[in-house]
Structures are given as C-alpha cells and as structure tokens.
N, C-alpha and C positions, 0 to 999 in steps of 0.2 A: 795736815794740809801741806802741800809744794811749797817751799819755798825761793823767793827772789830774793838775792842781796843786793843791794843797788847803792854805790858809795858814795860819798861828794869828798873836794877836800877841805882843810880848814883857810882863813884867809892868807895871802902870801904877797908879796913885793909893795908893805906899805897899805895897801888895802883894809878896811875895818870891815869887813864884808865878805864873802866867797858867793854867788850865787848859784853854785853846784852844792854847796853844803844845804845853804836856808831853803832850794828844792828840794832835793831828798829827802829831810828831814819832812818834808810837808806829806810823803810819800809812805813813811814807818805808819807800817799797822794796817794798810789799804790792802783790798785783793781787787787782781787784775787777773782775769783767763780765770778763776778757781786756785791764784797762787797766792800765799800771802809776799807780800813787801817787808823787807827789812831794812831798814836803810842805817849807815855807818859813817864817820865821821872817818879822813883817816890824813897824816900832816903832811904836809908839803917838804918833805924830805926823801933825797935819795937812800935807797934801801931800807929806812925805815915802813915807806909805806907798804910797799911789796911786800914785807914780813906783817904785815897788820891785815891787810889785805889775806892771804894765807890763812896766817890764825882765824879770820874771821872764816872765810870757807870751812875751816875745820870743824867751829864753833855752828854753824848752820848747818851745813852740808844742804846751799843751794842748785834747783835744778841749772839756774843763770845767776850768770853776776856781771851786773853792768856798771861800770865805772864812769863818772860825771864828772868833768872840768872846766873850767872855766878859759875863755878865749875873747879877751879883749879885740875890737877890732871886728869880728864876727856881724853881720845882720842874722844869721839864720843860725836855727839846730844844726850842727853840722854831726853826722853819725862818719865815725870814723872806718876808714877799710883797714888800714896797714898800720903795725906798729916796728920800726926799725932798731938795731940793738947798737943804740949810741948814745951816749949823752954827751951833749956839748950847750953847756948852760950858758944863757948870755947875762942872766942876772945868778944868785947865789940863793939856794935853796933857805929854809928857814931854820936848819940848820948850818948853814952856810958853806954848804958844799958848793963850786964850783966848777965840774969835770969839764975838762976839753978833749972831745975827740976818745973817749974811753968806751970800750962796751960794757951794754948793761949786765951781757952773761958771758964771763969768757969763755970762749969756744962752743958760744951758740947762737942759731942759725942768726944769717943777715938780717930775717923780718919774718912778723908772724899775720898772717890775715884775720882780723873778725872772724870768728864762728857762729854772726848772728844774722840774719838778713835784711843787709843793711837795707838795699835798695826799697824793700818791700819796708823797712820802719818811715826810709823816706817818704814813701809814695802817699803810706797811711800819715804822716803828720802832715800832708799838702792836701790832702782830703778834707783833713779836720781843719783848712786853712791857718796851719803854724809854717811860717818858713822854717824850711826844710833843706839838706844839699848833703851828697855825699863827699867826705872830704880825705882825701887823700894822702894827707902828712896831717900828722899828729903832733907835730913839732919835733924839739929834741932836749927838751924839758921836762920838767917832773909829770906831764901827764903822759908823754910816752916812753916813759921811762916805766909808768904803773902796767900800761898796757899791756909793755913787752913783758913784764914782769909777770903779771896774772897770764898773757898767752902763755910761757913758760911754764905755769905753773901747771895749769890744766892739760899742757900735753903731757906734761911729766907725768900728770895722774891718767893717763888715756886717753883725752878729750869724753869723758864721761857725762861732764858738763860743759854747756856752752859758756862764752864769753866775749864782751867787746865794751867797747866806751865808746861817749859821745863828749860832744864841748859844748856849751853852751855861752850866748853872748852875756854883758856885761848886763846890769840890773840898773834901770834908769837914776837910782842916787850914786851910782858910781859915775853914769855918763855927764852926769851934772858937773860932778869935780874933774873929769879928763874930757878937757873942750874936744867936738867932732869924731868924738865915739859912739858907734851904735849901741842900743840898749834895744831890752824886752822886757815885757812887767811879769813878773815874777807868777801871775795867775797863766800867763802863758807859757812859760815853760812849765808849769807843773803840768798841763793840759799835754804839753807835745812828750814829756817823757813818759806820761800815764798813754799816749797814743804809741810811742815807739816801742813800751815793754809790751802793751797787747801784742802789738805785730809782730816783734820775737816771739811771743808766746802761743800763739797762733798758728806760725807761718813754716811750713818745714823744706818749702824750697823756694828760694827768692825769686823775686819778681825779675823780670828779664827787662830793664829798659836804664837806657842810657843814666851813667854818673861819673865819664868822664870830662875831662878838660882838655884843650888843645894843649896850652901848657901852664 
C-alpha cells in the first residue's frame, strides 16, 4: 500500500503538550484515499529536525509528507503556501539554538511553495465545517525552518514526491493556562487534517478561489 508520512513536533517554549504531535499520532496506522498514514514525532530543533524528517522519507518512501505545527494565537487550520530560507528565532529552539537573520540553506533559493493543493485542502476542511484559511508566512521559527528544509529536500530528489505543512491552533488545556488564546478540541483537528490529507490525496490541480489578504 502508498504510503503518507505525516509528522507532528514534540512540545517546545515551556509547554507539557504539543497539539501537532498528540494529532498525528491519533493519525498512525489510518488509510485515507487507499494510503496508509504514518505519522512521526520529530524535536523542536534547528537542523536536527530536517535531518529526522529525511531519514524518515528514506525510511518510508512516502507518496506525501506533510508536516504539522503548532501556532499559538491561531482560530483556524491554517494550510501553509510559502516557506522562506531564514531563521530568526525569537525564543531558542529546544536545543537552544537562537539564529538571527541566517539562512536555512546557504545558497538556496529565497522560498519554496507547497506542492500540495492548499486551497483545495482549505475548501474541503470548510465543507466539513473545521475553520480553515490559507496562510501565507509560516513564521521564521522551527516550523519554517522544517518546511524549507523538507521543500529542499524533495526538489533535490526531483519533486518525485509531494510536500507541504499546516499549523494548527492551540488544544483547549493549553488555552486555559495562556489567558485569551484560541483553542480547538483536539477531535477537531484530527477531523480537519484526516479532511486536508484526503484533499491532497485526491486533488491533482487546485481549487481556483481566493486565499489572499490585503495585508
């Protein structure tokens, strides 16, 4: 059978929790489209994770692989479009890497696009009424840092396989401890990323309708 690899990361800045990991993990062993699911834990560290991320493609040899983070702040799934080759960390990785202002690949490209259909994953989690939104910066933190890294990786192999990541908001015991933070119960994002991998899985040319912002 095809397989999906689908990652979360583990918790990071203080957090007992990660609700990208405790999804994915709810995700190992499911089939969606006729694929199966694998899903992968991988740390909140610069270049550590990109090298985990790798091995793991190697170790599977997924059709897709979609990377899952976590985004305090957040109401909605937000599916990512772009990932940029910067890091400039505002807190210190869990390694306690701190970069300012460095790229993630020296002497590679400015930014790499999803190769999955975002809009079309959006469209279908607003079907399935999960807030949904396509999201435009990926931050310049460890989740766009994997991003860049995994795009990187896959053009270096051809783009043979697809790839992209989403963020997901915070899990209602976390918004409980950070007063006037949104949360999502954790049966809902399992719902919306089990809707967003069909739609990749599914879709081989995206949906044509608005996902930008003025600014």
């Amino acid at each position: 059978m095809k397989k999906v690899l689908v990652t979360g990361f583990e918790p990071f800045g203080g957090e007992p929790v990660n609700p990208a990991l405790e999804a994915v993990k709810l995700l190992n062993g499911k089939q969606i489209a006729s694929y199966e699911i694998i899903s992968r834990s991988l740390p909140v560290a610069r270049g550590r994770c990109i090298a985990s991320i790798v091995e793991q493609i190697a170790e599977f040899d997924p059709e897709l692989v979609l990377a899952v983070g976590q985004a305090g702040g957040h109401m909605e799934i937000t599916v990512e479009r772009v990932a940029i080759n910067v890091d400039d960390f505002r807190i210190k990785d869990n390694d306690g890497n701190q970069p300012v202002d460095e790229p993630i690949v020296a002497d590679g490209p400015v930014a790499y696009w999803s190769t999955l259909p975002i809009k079309a994953m959006v469209d279908k989690l607003r079907a399935g009424n999960v807030p949904a939104r396509v999201s435009n910066t990926a931050g310049t933190f460890v989740c766009n840092h994997l991003f860049y890294g995994l795009m990187h990786a896959l053009a270096c192999e051809g783009n043979k396989r697809r790839g992209g990541f989403i963020h997901i908001p915070y899990l209602p015991e976390q918004a409980a401890r950070i007063t006037g933070q949104p949360s999502m119960a954790l049966e809902t994002i399992v719902r919306g990323l089990e809707l967003a991998l069909a739609a990749a899985l599914t879709t081989t040319q995206d949906t044509k309708i608005t996902g930008g912002t003025i600014c």
